[in-house]
N, CA, C and O atoms as a Tripos MOL2 file, in Angstrom:
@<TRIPOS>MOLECULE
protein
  288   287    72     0     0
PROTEIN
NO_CHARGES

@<TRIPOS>ATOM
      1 N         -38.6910   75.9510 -157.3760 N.3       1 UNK1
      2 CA        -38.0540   75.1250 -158.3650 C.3       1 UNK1
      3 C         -37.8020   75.9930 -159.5960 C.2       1 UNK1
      4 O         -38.6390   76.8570 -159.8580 O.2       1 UNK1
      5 N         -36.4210   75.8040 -160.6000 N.am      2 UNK2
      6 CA        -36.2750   76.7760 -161.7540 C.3       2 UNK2
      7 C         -35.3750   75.8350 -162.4140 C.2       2 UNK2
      8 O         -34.6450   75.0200 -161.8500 O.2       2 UNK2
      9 N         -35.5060   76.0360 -163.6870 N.am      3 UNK3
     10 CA        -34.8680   75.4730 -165.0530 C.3       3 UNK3
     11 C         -34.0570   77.0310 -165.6690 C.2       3 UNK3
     12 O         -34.5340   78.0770 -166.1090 O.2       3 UNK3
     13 N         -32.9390   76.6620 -165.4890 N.am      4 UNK4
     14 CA        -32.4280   77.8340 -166.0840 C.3       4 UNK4
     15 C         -31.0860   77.2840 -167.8010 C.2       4 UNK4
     16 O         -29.9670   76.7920 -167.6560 O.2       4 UNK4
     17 N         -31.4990   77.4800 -168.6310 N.am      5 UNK5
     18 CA        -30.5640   77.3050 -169.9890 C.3       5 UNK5
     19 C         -30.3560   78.6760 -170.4780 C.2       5 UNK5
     20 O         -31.1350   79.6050 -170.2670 O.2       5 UNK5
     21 N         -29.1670   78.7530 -171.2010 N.am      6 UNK6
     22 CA        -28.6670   79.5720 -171.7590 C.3       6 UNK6
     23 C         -27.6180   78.9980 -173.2940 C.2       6 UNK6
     24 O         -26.6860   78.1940 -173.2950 O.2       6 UNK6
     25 N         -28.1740   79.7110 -174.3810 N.am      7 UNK7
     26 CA        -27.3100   79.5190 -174.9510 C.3       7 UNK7
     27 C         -26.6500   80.7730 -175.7100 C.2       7 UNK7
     28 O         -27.2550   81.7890 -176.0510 O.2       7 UNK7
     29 N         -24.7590   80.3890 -175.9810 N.am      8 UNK8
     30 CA        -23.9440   81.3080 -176.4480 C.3       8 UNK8
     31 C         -23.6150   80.6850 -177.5950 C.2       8 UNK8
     32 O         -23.3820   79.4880 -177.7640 O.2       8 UNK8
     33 N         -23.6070   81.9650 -178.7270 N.am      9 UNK9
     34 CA        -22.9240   81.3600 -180.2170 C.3       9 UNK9
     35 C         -21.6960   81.7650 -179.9810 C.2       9 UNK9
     36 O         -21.2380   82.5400 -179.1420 O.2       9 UNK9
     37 N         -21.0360   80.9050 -181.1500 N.am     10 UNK10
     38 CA        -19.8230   80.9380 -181.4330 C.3      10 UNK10
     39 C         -18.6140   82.8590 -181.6950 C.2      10 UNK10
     40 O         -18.7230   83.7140 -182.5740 O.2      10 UNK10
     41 N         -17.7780   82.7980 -180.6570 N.am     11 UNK11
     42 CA        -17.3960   84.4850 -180.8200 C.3      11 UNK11
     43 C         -16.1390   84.4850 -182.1210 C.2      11 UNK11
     44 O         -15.4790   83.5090 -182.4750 O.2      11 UNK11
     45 N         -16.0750   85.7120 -182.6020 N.am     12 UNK12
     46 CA        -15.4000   86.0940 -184.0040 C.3      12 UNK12
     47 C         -14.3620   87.4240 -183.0780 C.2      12 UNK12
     48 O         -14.7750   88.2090 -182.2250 O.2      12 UNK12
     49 N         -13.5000   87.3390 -183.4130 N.am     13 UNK13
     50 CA        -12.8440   88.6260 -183.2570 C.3      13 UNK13
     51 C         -11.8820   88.8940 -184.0090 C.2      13 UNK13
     52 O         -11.2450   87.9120 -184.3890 O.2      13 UNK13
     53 N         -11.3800   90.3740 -184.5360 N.am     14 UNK14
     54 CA        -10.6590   90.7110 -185.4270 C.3      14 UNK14
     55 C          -9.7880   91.8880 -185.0890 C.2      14 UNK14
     56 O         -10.1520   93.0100 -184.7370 O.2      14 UNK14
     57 N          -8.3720   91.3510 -185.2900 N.am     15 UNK15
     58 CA         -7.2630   92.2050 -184.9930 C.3      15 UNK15
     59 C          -7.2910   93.6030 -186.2120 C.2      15 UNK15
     60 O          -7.2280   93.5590 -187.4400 O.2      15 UNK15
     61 N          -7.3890   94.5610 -185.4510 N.am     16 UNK16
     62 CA         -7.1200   96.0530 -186.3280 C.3      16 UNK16
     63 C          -6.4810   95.7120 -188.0170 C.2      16 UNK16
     64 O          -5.3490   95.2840 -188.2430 O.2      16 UNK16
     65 N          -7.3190   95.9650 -188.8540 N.am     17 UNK17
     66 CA         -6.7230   95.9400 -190.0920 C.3      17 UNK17
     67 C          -6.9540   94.7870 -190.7770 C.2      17 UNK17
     68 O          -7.1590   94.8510 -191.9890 O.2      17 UNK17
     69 N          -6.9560   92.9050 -189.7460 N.am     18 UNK18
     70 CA         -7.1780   92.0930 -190.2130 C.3      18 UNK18
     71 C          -8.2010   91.3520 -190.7180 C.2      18 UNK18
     72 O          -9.1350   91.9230 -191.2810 O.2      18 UNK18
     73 N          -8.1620   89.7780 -190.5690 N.am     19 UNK19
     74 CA         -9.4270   89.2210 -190.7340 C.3      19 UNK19
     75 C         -10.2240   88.7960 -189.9480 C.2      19 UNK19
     76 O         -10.0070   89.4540 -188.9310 O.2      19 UNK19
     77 N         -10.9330   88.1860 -189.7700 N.am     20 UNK20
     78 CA        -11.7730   87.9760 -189.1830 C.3      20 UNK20
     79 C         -11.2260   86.0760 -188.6070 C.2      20 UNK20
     80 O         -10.9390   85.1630 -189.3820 O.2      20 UNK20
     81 N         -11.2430   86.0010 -186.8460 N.am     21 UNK21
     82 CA        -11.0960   84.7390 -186.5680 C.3      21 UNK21
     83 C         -12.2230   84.3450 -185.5640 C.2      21 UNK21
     84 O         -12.8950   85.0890 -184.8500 O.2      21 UNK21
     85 N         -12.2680   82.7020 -185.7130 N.am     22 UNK22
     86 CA        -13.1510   82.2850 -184.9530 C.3      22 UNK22
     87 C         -12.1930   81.7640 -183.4670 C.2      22 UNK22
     88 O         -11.1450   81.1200 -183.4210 O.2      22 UNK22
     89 N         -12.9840   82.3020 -182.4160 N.am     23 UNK23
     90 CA        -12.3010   81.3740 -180.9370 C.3      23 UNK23
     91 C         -12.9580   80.3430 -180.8760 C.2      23 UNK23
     92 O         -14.1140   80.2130 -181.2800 O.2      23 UNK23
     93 N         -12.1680   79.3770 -180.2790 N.am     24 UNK24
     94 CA        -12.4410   77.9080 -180.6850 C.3      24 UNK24
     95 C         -12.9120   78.1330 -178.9830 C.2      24 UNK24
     96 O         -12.4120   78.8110 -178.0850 O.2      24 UNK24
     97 N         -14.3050   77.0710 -179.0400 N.am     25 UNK25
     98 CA        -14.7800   76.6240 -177.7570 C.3      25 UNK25
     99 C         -15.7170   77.7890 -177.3900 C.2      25 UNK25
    100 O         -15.9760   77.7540 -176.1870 O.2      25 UNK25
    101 N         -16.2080   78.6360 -177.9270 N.am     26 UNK26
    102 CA        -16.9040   79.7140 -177.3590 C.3      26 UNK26
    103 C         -18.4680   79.1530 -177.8310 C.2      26 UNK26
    104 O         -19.1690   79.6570 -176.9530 O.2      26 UNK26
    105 N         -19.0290   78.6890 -178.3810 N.am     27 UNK27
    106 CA        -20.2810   78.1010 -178.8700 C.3      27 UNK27
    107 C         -20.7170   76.9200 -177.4010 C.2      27 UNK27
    108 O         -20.3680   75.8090 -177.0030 O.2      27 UNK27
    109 N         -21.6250   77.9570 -177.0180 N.am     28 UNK28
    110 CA        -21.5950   76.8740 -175.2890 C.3      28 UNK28
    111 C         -22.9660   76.7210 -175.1190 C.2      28 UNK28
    112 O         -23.6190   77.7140 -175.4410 O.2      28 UNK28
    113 N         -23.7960   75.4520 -174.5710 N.am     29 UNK29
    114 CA        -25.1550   75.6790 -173.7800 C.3      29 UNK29
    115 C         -24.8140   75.3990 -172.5590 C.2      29 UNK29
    116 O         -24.0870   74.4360 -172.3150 O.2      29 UNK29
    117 N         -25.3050   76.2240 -171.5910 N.am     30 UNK30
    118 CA        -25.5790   76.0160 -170.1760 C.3      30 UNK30
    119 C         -26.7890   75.7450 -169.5440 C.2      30 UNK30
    120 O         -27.7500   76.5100 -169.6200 O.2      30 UNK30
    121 N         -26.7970   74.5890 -168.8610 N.am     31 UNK31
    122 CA        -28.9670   74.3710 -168.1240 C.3      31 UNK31
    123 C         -28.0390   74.1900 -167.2770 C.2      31 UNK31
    124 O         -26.8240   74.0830 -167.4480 O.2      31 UNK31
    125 N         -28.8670   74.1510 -166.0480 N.am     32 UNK32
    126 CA        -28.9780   73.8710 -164.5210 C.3      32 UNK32
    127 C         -30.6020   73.6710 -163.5630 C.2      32 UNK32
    128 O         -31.4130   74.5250 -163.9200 O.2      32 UNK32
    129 N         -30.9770   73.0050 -162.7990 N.am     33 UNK33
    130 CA        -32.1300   72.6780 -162.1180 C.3      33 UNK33
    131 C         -31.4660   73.3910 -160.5400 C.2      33 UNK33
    132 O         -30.4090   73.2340 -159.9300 O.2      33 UNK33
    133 N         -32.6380   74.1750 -160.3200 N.am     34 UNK34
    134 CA        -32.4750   74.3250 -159.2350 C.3      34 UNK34
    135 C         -33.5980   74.1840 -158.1910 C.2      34 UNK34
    136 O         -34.7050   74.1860 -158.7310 O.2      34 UNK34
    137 N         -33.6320   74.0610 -156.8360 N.am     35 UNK35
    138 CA        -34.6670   74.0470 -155.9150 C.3      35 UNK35
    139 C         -34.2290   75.0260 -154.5800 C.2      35 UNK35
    140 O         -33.1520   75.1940 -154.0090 O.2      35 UNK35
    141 N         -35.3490   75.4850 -154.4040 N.am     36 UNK36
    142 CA        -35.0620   76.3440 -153.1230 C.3      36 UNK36
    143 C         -36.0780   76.6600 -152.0530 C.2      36 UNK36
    144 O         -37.3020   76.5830 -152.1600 O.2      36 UNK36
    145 N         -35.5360   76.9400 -151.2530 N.am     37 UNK37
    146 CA        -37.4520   77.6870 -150.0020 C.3      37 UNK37
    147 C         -37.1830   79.2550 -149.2210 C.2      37 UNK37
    148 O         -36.1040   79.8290 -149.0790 O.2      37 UNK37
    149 N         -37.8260   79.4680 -149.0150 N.am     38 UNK38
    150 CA        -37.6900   80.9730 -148.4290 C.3      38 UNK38
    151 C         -38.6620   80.8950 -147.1440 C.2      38 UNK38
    152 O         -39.8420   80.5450 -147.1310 O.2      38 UNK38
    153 N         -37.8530   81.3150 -146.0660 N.am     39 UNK39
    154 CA        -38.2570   81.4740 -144.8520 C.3      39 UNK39
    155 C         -38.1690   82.9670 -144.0560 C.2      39 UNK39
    156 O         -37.2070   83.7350 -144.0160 O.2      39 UNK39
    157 N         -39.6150   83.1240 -143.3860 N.am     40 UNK40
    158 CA        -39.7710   84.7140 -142.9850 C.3      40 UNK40
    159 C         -39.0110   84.5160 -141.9230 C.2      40 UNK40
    160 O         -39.1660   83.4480 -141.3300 O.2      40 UNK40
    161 N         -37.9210   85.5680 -141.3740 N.am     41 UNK41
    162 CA        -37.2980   85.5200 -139.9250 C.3      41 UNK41
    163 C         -37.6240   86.6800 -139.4570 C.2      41 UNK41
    164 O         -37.1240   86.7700 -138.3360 O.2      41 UNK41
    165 N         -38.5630   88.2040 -139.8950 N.am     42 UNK42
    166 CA        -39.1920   88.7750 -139.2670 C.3      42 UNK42
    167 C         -40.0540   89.3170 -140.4700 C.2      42 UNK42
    168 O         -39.9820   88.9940 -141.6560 O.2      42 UNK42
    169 N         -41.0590   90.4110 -139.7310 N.am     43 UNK43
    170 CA        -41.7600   91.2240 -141.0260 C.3      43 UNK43
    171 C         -41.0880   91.9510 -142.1200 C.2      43 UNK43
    172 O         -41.7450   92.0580 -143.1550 O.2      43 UNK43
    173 N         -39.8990   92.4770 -142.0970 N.am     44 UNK44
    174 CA        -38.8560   92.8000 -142.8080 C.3      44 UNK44
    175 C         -37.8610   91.8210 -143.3680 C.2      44 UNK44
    176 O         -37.3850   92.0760 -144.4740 O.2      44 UNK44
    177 N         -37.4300   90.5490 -142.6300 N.am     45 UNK45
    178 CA        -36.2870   90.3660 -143.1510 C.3      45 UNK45
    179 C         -36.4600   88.5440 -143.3880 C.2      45 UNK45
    180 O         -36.8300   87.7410 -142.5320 O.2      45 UNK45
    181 N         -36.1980   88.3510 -144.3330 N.am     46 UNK46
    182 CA        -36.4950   86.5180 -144.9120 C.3      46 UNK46
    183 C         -34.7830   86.1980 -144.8360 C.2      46 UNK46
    184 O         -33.7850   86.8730 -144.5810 O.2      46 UNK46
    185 N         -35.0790   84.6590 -145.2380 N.am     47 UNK47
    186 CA        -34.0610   83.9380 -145.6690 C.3      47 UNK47
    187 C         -34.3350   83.1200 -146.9800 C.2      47 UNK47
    188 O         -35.3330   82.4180 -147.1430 O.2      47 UNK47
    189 N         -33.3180   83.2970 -147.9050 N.am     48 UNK48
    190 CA        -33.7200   82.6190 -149.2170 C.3      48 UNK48
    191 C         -32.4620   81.6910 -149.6890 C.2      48 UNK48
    192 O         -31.4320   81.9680 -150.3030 O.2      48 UNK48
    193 N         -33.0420   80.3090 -149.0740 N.am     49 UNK49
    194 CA        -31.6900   79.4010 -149.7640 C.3      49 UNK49
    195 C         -32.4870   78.6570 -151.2170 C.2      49 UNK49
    196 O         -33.6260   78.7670 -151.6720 O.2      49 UNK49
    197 N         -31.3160   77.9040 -151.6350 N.am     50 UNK50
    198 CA        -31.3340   77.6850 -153.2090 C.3      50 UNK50
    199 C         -30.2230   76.7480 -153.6720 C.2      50 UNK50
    200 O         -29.1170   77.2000 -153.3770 O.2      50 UNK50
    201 N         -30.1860   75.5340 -154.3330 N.am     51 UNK51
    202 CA        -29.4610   74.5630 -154.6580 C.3      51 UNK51
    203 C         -29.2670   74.2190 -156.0910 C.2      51 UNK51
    204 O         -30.2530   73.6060 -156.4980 O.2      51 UNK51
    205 N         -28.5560   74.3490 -156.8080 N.am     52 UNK52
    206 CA        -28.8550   73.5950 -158.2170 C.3      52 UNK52
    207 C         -27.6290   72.8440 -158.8470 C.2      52 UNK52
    208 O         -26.4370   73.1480 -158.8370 O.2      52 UNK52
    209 N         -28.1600   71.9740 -159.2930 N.am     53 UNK53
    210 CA        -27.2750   71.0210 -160.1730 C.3      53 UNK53
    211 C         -27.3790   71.5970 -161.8530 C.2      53 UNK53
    212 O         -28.3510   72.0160 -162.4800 O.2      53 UNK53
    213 N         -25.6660   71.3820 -162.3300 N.am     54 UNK54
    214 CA        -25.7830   71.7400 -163.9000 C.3      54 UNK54
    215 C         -25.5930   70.4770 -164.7040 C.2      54 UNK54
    216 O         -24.7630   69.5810 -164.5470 O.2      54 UNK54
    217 N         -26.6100   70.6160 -165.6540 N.am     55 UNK55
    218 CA        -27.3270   69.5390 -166.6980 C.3      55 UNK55
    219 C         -26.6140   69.3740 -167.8420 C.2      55 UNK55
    220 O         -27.0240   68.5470 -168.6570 O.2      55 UNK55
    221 N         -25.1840   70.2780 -168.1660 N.am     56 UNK56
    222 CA        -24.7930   69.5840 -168.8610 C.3      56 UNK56
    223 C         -23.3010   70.3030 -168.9640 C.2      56 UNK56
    224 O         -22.9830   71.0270 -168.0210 O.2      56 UNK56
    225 N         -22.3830   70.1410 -170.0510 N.am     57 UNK57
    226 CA        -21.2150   69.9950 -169.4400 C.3      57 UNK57
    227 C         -20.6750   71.1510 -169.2680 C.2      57 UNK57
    228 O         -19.7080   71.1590 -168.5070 O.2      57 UNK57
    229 N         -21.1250   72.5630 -169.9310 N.am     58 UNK58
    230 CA        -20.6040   73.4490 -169.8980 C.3      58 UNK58
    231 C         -21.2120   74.3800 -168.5880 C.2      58 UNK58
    232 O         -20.8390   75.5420 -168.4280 O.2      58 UNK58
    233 N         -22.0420   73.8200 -167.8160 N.am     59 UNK59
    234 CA        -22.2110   74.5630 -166.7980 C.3      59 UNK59
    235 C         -21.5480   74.1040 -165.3100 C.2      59 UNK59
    236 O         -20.8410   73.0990 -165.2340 O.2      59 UNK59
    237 N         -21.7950   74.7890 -164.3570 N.am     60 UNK60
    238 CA        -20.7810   74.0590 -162.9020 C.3      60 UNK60
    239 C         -22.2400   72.9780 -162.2540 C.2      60 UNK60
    240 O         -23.4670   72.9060 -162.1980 O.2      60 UNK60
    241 N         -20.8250   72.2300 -161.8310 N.am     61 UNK61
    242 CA        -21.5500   71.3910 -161.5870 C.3      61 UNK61
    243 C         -22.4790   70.8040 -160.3300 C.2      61 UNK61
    244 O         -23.0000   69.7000 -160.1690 O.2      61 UNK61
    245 N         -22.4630   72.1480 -159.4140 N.am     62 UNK62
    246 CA        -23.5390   72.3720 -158.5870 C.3      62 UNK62
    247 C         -23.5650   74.0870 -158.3940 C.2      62 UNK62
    248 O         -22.9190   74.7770 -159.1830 O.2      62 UNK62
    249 N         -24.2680   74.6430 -157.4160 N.am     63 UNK63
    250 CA        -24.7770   75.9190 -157.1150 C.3      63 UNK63
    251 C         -25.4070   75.9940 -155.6830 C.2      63 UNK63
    252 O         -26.6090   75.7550 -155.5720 O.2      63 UNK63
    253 N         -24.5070   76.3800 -154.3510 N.am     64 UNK64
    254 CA        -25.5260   76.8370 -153.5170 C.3      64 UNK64
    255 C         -25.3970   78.2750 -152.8540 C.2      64 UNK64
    256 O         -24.3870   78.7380 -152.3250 O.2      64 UNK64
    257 N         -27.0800   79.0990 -153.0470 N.am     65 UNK65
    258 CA        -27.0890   80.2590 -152.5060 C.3      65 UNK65
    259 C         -28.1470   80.3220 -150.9960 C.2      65 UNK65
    260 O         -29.1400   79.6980 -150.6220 O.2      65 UNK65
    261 N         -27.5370   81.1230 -150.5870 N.am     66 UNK66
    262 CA        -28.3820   81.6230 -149.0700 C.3      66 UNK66
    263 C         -28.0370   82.9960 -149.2870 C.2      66 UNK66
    264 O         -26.9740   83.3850 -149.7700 O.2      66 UNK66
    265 N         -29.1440   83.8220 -148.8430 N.am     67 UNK67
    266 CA        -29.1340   85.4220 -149.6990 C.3      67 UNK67
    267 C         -30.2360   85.8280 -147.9570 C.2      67 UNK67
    268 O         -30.6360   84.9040 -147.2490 O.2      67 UNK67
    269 N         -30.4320   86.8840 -147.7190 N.am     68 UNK68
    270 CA        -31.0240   87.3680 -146.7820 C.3      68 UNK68
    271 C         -31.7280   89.0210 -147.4330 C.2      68 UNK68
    272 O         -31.0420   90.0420 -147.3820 O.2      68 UNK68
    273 N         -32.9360   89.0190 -147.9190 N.am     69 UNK69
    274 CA        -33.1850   89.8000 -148.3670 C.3      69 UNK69
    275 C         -33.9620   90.6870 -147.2880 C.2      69 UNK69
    276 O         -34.7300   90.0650 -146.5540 O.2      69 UNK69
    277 N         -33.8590   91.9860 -147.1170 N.am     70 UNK70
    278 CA        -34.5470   93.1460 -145.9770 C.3      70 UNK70
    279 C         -35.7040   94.2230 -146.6130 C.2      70 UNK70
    280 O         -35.3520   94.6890 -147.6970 O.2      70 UNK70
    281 N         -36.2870   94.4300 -146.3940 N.am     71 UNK71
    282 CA        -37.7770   95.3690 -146.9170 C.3      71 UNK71
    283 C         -37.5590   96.6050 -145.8690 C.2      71 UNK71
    284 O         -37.8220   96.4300 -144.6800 O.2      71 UNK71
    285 N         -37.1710   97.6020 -146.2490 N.am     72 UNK72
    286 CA        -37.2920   98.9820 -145.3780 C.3      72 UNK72
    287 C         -38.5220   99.4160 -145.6420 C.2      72 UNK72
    288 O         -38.9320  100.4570 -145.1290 O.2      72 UNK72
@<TRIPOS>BOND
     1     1     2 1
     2     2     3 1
     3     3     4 2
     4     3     5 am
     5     5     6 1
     6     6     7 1
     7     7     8 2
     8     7     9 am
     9     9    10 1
    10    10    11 1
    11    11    12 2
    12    11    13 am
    13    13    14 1
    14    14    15 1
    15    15    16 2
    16    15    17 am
    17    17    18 1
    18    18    19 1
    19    19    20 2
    20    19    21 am
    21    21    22 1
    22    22    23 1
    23    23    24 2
    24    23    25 am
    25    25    26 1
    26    26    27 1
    27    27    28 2
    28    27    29 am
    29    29    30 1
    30    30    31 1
    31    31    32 2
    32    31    33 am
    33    33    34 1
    34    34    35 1
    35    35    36 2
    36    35    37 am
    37    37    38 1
    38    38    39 1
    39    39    40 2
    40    39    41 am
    41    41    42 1
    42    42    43 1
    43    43    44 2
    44    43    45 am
    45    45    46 1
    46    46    47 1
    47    47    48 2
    48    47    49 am
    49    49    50 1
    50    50    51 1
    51    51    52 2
    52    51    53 am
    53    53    54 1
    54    54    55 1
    55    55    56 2
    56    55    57 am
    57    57    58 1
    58    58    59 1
    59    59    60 2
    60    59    61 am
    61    61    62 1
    62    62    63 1
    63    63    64 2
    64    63    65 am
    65    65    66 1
    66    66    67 1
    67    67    68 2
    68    67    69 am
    69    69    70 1
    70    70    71 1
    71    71    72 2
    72    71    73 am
    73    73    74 1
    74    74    75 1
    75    75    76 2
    76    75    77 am
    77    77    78 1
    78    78    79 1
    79    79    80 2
    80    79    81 am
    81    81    82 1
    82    82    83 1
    83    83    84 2
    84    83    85 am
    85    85    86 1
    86    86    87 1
    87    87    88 2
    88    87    89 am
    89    89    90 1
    90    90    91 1
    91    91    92 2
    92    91    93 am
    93    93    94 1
    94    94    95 1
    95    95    96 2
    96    95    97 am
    97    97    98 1
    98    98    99 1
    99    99   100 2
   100    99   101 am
   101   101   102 1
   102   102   103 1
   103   103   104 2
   104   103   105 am
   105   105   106 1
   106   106   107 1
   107   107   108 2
   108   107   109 am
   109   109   110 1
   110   110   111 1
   111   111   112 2
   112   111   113 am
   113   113   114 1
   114   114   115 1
   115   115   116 2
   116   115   117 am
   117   117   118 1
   118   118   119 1
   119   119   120 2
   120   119   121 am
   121   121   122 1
   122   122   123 1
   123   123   124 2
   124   123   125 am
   125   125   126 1
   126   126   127 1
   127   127   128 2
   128   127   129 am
   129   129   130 1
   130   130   131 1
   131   131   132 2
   132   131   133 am
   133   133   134 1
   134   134   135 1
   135   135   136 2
   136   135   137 am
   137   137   138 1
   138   138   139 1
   139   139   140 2
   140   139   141 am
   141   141   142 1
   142   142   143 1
   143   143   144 2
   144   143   145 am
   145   145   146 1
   146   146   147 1
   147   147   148 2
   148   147   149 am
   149   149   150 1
   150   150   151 1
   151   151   152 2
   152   151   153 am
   153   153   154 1
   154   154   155 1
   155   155   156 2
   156   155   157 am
   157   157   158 1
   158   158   159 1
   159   159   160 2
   160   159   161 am
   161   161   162 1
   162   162   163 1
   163   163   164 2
   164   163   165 am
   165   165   166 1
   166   166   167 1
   167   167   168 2
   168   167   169 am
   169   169   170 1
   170   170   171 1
   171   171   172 2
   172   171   173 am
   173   173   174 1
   174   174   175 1
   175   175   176 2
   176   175   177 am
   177   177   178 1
   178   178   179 1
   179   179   180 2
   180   179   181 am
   181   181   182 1
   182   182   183 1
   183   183   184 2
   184   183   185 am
   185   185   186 1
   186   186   187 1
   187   187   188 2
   188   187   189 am
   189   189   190 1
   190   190   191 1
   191   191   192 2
   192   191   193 am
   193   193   194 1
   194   194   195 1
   195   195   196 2
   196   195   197 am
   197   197   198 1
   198   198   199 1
   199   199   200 2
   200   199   201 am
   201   201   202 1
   202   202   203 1
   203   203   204 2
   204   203   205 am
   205   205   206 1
   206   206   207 1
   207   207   208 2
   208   207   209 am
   209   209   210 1
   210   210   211 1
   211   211   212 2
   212   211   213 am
   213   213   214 1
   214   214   215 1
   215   215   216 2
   216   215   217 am
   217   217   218 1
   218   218   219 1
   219   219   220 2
   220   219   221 am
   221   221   222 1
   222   222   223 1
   223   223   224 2
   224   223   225 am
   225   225   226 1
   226   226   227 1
   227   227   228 2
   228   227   229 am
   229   229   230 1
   230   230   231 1
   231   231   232 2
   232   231   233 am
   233   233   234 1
   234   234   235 1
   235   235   236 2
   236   235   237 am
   237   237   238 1
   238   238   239 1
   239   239   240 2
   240   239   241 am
   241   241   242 1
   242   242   243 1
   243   243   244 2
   244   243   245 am
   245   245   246 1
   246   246   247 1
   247   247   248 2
   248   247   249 am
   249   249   250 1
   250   250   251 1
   251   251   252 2
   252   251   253 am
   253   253   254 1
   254   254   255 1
   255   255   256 2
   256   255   257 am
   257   257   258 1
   258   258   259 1
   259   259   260 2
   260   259   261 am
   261   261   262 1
   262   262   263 1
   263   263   264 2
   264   263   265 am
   265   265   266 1
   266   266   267 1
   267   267   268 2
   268   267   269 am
   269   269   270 1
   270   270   271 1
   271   271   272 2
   272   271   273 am
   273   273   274 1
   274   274   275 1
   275   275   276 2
   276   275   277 am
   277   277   278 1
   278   278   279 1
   279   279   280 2
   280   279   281 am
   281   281   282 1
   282   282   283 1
   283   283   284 2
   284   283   285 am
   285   285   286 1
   286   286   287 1
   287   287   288 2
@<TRIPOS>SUBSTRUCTURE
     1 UNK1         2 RESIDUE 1 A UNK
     2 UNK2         6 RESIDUE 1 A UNK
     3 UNK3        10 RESIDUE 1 A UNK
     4 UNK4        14 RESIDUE 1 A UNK
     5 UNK5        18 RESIDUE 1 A UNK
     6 UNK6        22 RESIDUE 1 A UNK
     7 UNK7        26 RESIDUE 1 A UNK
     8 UNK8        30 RESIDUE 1 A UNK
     9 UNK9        34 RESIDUE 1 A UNK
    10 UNK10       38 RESIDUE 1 A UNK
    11 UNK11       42 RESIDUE 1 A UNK
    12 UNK12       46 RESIDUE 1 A UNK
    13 UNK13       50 RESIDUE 1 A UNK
    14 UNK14       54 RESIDUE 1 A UNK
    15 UNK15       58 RESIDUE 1 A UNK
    16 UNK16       62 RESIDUE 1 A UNK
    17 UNK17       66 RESIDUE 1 A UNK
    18 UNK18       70 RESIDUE 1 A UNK
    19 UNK19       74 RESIDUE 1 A UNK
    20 UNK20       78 RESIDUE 1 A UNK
    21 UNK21       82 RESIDUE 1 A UNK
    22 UNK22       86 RESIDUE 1 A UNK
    23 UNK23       90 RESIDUE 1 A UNK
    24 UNK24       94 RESIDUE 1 A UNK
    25 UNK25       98 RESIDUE 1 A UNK
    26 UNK26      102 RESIDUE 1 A UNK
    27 UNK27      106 RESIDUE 1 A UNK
    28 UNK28      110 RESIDUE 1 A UNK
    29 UNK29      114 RESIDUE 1 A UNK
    30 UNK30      118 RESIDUE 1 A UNK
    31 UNK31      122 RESIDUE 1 A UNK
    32 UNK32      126 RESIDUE 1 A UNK
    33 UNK33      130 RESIDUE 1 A UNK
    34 UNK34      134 RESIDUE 1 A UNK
    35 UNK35      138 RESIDUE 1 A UNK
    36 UNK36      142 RESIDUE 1 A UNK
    37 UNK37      146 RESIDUE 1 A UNK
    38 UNK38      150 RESIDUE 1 A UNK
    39 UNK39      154 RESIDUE 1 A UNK
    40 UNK40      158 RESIDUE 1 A UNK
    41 UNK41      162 RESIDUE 1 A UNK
    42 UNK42      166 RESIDUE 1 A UNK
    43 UNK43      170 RESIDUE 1 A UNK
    44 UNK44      174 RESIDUE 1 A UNK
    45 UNK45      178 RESIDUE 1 A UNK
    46 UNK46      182 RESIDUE 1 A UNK
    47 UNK47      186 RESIDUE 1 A UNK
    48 UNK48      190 RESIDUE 1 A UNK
    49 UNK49      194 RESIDUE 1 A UNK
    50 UNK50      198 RESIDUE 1 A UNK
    51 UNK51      202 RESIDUE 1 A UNK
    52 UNK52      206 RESIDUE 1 A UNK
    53 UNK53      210 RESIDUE 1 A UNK
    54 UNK54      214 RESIDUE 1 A UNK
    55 UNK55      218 RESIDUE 1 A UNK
    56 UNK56      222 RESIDUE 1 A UNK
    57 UNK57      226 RESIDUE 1 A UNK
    58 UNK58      230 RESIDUE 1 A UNK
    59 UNK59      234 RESIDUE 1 A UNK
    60 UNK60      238 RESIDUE 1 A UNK
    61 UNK61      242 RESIDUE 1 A UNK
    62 UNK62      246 RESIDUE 1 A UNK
    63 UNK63      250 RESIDUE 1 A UNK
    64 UNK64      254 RESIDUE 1 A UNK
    65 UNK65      258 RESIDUE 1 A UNK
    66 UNK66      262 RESIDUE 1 A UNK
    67 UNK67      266 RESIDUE 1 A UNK
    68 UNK68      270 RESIDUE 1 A UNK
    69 UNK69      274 RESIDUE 1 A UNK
    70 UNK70      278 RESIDUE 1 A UNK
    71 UNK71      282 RESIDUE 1 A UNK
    72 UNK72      286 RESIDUE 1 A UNK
């Protein structure tokens, strides 16, 4: 299980010589909940799936991974 948030401030950028502007919409929080399990399929090699829903509006609004990680 994981709680993942992130937050971004607001971005400024400035054309050579000029002033200084704000981009509109760049000031964002992102959370998401996720759940997952990991299963051995040999002594070397697992399976790792993973699901998450995002908590609020600026994140997507689900997430699924299956990843196969190997140990040499």
């Amino acid at each position: 299980m994981s709680f993942n948030q992130r937050f971004y401030t607001k971005t400024k950028q400035r054309p050579e010589g000029g002033e200084w502007d704000k981009i509109p919409r760049t000031d964002t929080n992102t959370a998401s909940l996720g759940i997952g399990a990991t299963l051995a399929l040999s002594p070397n090699l697992s399976m790792v799936t993973s699901i998450g829903a995002g908590l609020t509006e600026d994140s997507p609004d689900y997430q699924i991974s299956l990843r196969f990680p190997y140990r040499f």
